[in-house]
N, C-alpha and C positions, 0 to 999 in steps of 0.2 A: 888420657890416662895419666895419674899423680906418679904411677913409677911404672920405670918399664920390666918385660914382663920377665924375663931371667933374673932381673936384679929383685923382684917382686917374690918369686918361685925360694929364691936362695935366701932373703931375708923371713918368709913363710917357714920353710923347715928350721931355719935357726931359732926363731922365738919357741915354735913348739918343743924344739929340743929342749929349752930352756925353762919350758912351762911343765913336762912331765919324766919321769923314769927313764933312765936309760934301755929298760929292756924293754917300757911299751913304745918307746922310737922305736928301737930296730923290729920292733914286731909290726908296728900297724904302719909307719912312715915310710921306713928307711926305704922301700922299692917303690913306691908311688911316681909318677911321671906326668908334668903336665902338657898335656895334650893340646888344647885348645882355650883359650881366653878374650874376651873382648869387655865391652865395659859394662854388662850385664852378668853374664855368665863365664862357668870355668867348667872343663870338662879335666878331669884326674885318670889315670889308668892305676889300675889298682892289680895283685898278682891273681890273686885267686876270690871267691862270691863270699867268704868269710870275712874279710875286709872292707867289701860293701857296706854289710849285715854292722861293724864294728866302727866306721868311721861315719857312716848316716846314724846311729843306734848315740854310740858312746858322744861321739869325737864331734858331731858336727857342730856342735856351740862353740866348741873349743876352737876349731876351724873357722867358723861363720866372723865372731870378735877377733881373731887375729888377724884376717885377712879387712876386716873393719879397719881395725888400730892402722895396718900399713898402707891401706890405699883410700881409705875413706868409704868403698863401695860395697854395697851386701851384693855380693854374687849367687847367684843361683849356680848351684854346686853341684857338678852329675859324676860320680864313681862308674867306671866301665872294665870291665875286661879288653884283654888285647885282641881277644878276635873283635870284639865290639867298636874297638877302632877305624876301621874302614867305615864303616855305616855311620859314625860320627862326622867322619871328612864329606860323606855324598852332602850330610846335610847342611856343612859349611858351606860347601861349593856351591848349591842350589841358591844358598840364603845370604849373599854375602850381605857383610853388616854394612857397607858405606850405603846400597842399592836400598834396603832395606829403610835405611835415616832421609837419604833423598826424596823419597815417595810418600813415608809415612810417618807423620808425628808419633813417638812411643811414648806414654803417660806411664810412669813408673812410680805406683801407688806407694810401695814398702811394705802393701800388706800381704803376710803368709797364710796360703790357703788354707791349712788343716790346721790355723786358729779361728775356727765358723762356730756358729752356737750351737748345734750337733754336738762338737767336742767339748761343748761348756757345760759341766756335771752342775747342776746345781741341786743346793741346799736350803736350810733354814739360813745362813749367813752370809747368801749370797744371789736369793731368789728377787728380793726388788729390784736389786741391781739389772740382774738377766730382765726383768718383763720393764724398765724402765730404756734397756735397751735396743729390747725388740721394737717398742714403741718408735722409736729415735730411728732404728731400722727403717721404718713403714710409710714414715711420714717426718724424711729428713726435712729441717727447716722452719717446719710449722709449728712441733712444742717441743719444749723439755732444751730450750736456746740458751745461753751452752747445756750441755749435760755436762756436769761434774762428777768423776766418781773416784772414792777417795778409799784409803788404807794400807795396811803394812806393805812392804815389801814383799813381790813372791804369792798373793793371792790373787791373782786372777782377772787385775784390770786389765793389762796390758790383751790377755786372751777377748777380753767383752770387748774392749773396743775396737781391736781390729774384726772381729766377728761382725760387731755394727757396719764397719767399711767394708766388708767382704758381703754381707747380702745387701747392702746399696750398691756397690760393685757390677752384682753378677743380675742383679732384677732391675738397673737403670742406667742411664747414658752419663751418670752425672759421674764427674771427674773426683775421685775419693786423692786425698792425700795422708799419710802416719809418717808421724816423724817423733824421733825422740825432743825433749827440751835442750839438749847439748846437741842438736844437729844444728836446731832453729840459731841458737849462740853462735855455732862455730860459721855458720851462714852469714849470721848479720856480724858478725869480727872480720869475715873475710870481705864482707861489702865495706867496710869502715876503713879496712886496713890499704884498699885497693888506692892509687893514684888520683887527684882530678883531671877530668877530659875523659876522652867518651871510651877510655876501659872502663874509669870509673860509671860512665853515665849506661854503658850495655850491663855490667855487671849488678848494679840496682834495679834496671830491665826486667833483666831474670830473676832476681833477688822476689818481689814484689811478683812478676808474672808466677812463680811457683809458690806463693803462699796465698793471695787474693785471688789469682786467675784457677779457683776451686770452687767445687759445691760442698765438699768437705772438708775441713782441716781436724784433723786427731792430732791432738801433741800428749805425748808422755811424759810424768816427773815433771809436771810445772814448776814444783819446789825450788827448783837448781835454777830460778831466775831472780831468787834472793841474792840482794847484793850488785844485780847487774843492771845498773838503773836505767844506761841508753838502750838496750836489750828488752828490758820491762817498756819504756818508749815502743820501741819499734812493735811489741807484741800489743800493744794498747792500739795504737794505727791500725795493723792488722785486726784485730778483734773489731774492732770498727766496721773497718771496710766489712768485711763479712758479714758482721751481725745486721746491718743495713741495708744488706744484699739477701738479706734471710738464709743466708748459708749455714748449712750446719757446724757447729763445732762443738769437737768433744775434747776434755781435757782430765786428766788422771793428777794425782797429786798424793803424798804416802800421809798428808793432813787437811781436813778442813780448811774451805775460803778463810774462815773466821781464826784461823792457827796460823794461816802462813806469815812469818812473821819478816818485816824486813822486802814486803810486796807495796806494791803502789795499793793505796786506798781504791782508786779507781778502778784500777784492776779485779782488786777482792770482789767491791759492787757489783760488778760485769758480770763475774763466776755464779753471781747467789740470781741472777738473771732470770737463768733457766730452772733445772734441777738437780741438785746435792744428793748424791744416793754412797753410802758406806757400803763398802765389804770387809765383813770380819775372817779371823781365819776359820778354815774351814773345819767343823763338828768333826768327832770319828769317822760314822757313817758315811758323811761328805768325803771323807780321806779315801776312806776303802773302795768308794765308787770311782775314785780319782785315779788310784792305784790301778784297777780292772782296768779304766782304757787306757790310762800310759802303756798296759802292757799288753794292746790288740797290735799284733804286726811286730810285736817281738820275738825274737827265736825264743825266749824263754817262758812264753807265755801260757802253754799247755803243762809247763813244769811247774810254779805255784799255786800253791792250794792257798784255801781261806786262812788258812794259820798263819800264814809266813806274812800274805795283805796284812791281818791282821798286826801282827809283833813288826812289819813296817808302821803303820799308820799309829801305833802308841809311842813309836819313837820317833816321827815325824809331825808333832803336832802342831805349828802354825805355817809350814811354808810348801805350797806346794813345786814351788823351784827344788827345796831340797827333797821335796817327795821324787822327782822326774831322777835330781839326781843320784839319788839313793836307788833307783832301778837302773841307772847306767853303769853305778858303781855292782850292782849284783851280776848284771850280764857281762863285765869285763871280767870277774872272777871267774864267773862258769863258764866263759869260752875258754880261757889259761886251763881251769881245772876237770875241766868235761862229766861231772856228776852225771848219775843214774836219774836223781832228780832233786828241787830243789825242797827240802825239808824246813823243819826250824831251826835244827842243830848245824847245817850247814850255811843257811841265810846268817844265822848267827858267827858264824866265825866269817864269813865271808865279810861281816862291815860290825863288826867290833870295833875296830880302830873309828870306820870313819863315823858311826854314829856318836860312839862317845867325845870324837873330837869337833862334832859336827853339829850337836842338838840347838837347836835355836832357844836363843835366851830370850826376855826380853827387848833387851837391847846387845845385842850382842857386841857388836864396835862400842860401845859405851863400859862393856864388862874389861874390853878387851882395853882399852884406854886407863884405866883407873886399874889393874893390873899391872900393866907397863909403868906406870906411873910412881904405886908403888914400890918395884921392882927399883926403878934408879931414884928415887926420893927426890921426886918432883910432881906438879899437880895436871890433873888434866888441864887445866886453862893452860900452860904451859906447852901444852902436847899440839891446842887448839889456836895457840896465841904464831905472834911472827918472830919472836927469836930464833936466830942464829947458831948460836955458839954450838959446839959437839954435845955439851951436855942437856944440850935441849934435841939440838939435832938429830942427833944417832936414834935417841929412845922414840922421837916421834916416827922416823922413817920405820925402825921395828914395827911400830904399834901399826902403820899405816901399812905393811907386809903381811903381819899377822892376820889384821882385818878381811884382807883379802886372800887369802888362806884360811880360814878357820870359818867365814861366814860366804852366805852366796852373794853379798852385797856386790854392784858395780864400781868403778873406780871413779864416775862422778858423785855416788853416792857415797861413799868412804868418804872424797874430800870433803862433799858438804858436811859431811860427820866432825872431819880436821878444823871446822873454822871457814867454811866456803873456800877451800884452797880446790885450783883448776886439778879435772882428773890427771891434764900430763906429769904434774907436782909429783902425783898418787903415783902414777906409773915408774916414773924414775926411781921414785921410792922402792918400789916392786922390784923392781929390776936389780939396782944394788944392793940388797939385802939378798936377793935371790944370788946373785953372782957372790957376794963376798961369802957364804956359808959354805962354800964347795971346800974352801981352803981355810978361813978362820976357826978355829978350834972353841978360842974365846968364846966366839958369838955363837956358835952352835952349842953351847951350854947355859949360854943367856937364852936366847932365845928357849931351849928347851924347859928352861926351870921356869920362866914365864908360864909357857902353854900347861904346864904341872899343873901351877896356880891356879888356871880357868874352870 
């Protein structure tokens, strides 16, 4: 385990404090206790079934990436009541983890159940996708080698393709692997970075045993291997070895083989192999049907009518991340305000702020860069470039804050927005702008007059 688990527990509530409101800490945090943790799982004790409902509903993204950022690990996450504590311990006790490692190899795929094709609504702008990927489902390895499937951010790849791993999964013996493009990097920097002699020689071992010793490999955001040329090497070896082994591989990208710019040639050829399938964002109709099951298994789900789906989904119109999170955002309202029901007039006050601060632009990090930019009279190449000095500095880390605040974009995704700068760049960025607002005056009216401008 990369940190141990008090020091783990204590840096976990610090970030979150850090990352939201004072009063939703003390409401949904501040009593949580952690119970039980190992290098899979975390078990939380929580006060009362209304905090279940609000940190699996709202909070678990939030939770799942933080607990990412500090330990490298997705943990499978269980919210309990404190009578429900005893019945968690029989089941340590039965299952210890060392007994458990001894006896049985555990294959830890990374992919999440309730992203299957069941849950995958499809449309006019997203239906070849889906039966390109059922295909690839049914008969991994024999066509469609690699499948490539490309478009914005927030529509629906990342959903298809683990949905592909999840019924080759659950209808075959064969070894499924997902991983993002910044796992696959931070994997082969930590194989590069290691020693010579047999750390080094075990830890290339496993490096290699968990990307080639698969029937499937899914990588997400290939894009973010622009620029990383021995990276791009190691994923060309890989792609090899597999492709020759007729293993499946699937791969996501937010552009065409033919767009990605700054990629080995080699590479591109590889990707056009199999088959190139686009998702565009998703239609109305698409939106509204999107909306109905985000919101099966919500407490608020019997309270929306067609109207309110509706006056969502015309102010939601290319991301369906901000669709999920625009229902997170309405059921944190209505727990704090406890409504009769949920209406137009109150879904309307309820994300006034955050849809008008929130609509997806074209480019939104590209809006948000050439705003900041004219804000201190400087150019985006500037914001995207390597200088130093404060008057470059300060405005990029803003812009690099804002992004990540105003858009649902990732922090590798932001960087690669900045000029291929690494997500920890972004992060730091984050963090200082977050921290210095509490108390600078100054910047909390730079910054606001900025966000005016958007």
């Amino acid at each position: 385990m990369l940190v141990e688990t008090n020091d783990l527990w204590t840096q976990f509530l610090e970030s979150i404090k850090n990352e939201i409101s004072t009063v939703s800490y003390n409401a949904w945090f501040n009593d949580l206790k952690l119970i039980f943790m190992d290098n899979t799982s975390m078990t939380i004790q929580v006060p009362m079934e209304i905090h279940k409902r609000m940190l699996g509903d709202t909070y678990y993204s939030l939770i799942e990436d933080t607990l990412f950022k500090l330990n490298g690990i997705n943990y499978d996450i269980n919210f309990v009541l404190e009578e429900e504590v005893k019945e968690e311990d029989k089941v340590v006790e039965e299952l210890p983890i060392e007994e458990e490692k001894s006896t049985n190899e555990v294959w830890v795929s990374n992919l999440k159940p309730e992203l299957n094709f069941d849950t995958f609504i499809v449309g006019t702008t997203n239906q070849l996708a889906k039966v390109s990927g059922m295909a690839v489902a049914e008969e991994p390895g024999k066509i469609y080698n690699p499948l490539f499937i490309y478009g914005k951010s927030g529509i629906g790849k990342t959903h298809l393709m683990q949905a592909i791993g999840n019924f080759i999964a659950e209808n075959t013996d064969k070894k499924v692997l997902y991983v993002t493009c910044d796992t696959f990097m931070n994997d082969y920097i930590g194989l590069m970075a290691k020693d010579k002699g047999k750390e080094s020689i075990d830890y290339s071992t496993n490096f290699k045993n968990k990307y080639r010793n698969v029937d499937v490999l899914i990588i997400d955001d290939i894009q973010f291997l622009v620029g990383a040329e021995k990276t791009q090497e190691e994923f060309f070896h890989t792609f090899q070895a597999l492709h020759q082994a007729n293993k499946q591989i699937i791969i996501s990208s937010d552009k065409s083989p033919n767009d990605l710019k700054k990629i080995e040639e080699r590479l591109k050829s590889r990707f056009l192999w199999g088959l190139t399938v686009n998702i565009d964002p998703p239609e109305f109709d698409l939106r509204c049907r999107i909306i109905k099951q985000k919101l099966k298994g919500m407490s608020i789900e019997h309270m929306v009518g067609d109207d309110v789906i509706e006056f969502i989904a015309n102010n939601c119109q290319n991301d369906v991340r901000f669709l999920e999170s625009t229902l997170r955002r309405l059921m944190a309202y209505t727990a704090m305000v406890v409504p009769e029901k949920i209406d137009l007039a109150f879904a309307n006050e309820a994300l006034k702020d955050y849809l008008n601060v929130n609509i997806y632009s074209e480019n939104s990090i590209e809006s948000i860069q050439q705003a900041v930019a004219d804000y201190y009279h400087i150019t985006v190449d500037d914001l995207k470039g390597k200088k130093r000095s404060n008057t470059i500095a300060i405005p990029r880390m803003i812009a690099m804050y804002l992004s990540r605040m105003l858009t649902e974009e990732t922090f590798p995704r932001i960087g690669f927005e900045f000029g291929g700068k690494d997500h920890s760049t972004v992060i730091h960025a984050y963090e200082k702008i977050n921290k210095e607002l509490k108390d600078n005056k100054k910047l909390q009216q730079e910054v606001n007059e900025i966000k005016n401008k958007l």
